[in-house]
C-alpha positions in Angstrom: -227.8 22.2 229.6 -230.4 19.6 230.0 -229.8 16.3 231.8 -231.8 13.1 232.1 -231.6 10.4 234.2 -232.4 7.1 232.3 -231.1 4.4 234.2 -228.5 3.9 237.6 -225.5 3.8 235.0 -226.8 5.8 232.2 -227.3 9.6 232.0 -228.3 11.8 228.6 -227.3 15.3 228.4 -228.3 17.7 225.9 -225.8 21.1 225.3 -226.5 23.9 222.9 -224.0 26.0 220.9 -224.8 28.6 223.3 -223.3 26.7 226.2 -220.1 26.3 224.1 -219.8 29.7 223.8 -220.3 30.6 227.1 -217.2 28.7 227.9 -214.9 30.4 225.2 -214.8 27.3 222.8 -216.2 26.1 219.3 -217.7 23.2 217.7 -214.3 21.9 216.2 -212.4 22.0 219.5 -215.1 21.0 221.3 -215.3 17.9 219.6 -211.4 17.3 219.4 -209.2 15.8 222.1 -208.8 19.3 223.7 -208.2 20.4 227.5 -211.3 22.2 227.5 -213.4 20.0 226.1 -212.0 17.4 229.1 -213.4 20.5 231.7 -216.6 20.7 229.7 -217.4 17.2 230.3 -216.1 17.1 234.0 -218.5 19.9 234.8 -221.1 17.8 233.0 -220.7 15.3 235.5 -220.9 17.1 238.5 -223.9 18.8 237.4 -225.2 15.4 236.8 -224.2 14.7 240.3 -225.9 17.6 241.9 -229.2 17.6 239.7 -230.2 13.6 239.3 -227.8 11.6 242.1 -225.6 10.4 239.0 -222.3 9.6 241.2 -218.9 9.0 239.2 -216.3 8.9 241.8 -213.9 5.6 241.3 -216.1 4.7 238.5 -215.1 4.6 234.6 -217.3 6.6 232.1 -217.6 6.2 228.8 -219.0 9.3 226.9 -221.1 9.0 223.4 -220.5 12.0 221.5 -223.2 13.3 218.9 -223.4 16.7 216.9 -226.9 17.6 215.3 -227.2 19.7 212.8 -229.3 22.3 214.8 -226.2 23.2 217.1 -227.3 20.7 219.9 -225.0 18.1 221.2 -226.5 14.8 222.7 -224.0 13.0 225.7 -225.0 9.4 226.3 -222.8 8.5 229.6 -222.7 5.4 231.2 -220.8 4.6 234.2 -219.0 0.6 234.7 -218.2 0.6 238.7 -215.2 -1.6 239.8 -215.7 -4.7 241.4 -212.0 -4.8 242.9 -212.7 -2.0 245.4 -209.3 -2.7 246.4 -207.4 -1.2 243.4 -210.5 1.5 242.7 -209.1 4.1 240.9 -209.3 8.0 243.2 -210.1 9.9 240.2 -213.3 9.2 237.3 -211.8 8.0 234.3 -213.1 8.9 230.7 -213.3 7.4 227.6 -215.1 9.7 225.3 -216.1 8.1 221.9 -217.2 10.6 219.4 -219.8 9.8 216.8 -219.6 10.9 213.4 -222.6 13.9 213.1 -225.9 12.5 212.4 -226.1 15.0 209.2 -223.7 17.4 207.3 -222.6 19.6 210.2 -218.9 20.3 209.5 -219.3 24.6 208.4 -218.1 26.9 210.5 -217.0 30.5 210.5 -213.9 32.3 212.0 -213.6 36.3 212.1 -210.0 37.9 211.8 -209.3 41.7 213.0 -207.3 42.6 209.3 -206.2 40.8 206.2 -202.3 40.5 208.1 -204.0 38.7 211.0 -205.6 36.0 207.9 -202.2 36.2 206.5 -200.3 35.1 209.9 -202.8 32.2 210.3 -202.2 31.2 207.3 -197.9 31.3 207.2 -198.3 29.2 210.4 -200.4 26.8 208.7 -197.7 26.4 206.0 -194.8 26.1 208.4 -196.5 23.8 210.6 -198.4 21.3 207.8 -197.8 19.7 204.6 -199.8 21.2 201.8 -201.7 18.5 201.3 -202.8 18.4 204.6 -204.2 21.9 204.5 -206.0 21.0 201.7 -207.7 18.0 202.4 -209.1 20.0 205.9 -211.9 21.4 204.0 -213.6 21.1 201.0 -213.8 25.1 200.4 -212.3 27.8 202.5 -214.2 31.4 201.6 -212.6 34.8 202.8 -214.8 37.9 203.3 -214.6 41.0 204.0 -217.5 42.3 206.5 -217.6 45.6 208.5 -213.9 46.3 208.9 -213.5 42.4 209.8 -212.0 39.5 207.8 -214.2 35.9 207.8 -213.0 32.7 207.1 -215.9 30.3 206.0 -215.1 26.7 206.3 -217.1 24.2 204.4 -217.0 20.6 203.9 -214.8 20.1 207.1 -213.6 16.6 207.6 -214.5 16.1 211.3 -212.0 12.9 211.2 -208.8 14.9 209.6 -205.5 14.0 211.8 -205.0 17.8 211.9 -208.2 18.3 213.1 -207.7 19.7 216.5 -204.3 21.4 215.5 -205.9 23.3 212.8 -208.9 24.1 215.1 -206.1 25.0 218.3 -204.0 27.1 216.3 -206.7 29.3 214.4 -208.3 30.1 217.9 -204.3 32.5 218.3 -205.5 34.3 215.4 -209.0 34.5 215.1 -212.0 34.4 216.9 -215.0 32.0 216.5 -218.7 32.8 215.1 -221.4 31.1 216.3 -222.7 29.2 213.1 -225.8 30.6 211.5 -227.4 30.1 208.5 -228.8 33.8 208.9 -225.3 35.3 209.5 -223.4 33.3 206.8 -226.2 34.8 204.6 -225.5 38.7 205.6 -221.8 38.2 205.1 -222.4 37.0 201.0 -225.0 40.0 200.2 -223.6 42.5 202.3 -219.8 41.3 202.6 -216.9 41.6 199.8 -215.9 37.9 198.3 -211.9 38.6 198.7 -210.9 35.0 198.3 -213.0 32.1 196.7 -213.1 28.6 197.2 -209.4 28.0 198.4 -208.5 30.8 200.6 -206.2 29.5 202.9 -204.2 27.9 199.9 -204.0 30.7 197.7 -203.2 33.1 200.4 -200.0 30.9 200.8 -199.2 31.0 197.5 -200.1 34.9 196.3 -199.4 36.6 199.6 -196.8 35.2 202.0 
């Protein structure tokens, strides 16, 4: 994590994917509305606190979201202090506006313990969405099968999908996140078995639950 000080009101972080995953949490939550991403960027501001003099309290903050394409994730953060110290608020306020990624960054990879476990995510899905919705999540969903493990490959995400964050919430109960890499996407199509191409999630719905 890497913060910069560029004005009284105005602070720039910088977070790598490697940050994310020390906290337990990937790109597509990260980026929704979710509780930890609201404790990601409350820790952000105390370390600001601490490392620059970049003081929040009874202030509102208004959080610029952008994902680049190498896994890093710039924060612009400006605070607007309250002239009405009467009625100052006791806790920071955010408002966290999330910009659409600077290039194609919406892949990502999830890895199930068996075929069953891919299955499950998959009836959920069905019970919990429309079909159309499921579809129009991502362009292509890949299923492989790689050392005794099941991946799901999502590509051509839709980052501003309504069921963004409860697709993204509910895989995380069956699977568990792989920090995207070219180089490991790569291993998994020479070395891995192609079980389901293109539209894995909807044909496993159709052929197997």
């Amino acid at each position: 994590m890497k913060i910069e000080k560029l004005n009284d009101n105005k602070i720039r972080i910088t977070l790598n994917m490697d940050d994310l995953t020390e906290r337990n949490i990937d790109f597509h939550s990260f980026m929704s509305n979710s509780i930890e991403s609201q404790d990601i960027f409350l820790d952000m501001l105390d370390k600001a606190e601490k490392e620059v003099g970049f003081y929040t309290d009874e202030s509102r903050v208004m959080i610029e979201a952008l994902a680049l394409k190498n896994g890093h994730f710039i924060f612009t953060i400006t605070k607007f202090d309250y002239k009405d110290e009467t009625n100052s608020p006791k806790k920071k306020v955010l408002h966290i506006r999330r910009k659409n990624p600077s290039v194609n960054l919406t892949k990502t990879i999830y890895s199930f313990e068996s075929f069953d476990a891919f299955c499950e995510f998959c009836k959920f899905l069905r019970d919990t969405l429309d079909d159309e919705d499921v579809s129009n999540f991502a362009k292509s969903t890949d299923l492989y099968e790689y050392n005794s493990n099941y991946y799901l490959i999502f590509s051509g995400i839709n980052i501003n999908s309504i069921n963004l964050e409860h697709i993204c919430s509910a895989i995380t109960e069956f699977a568990d996140f792989v920090n995207i890499s070219e180089l490991f996407e790569s291993k998994i199509k020479e070395y891995g078995k192609l079980i389901i191409s293109d539209s894995a999630i909807d044909t496993c719905i159709e052929h197997f639950i």
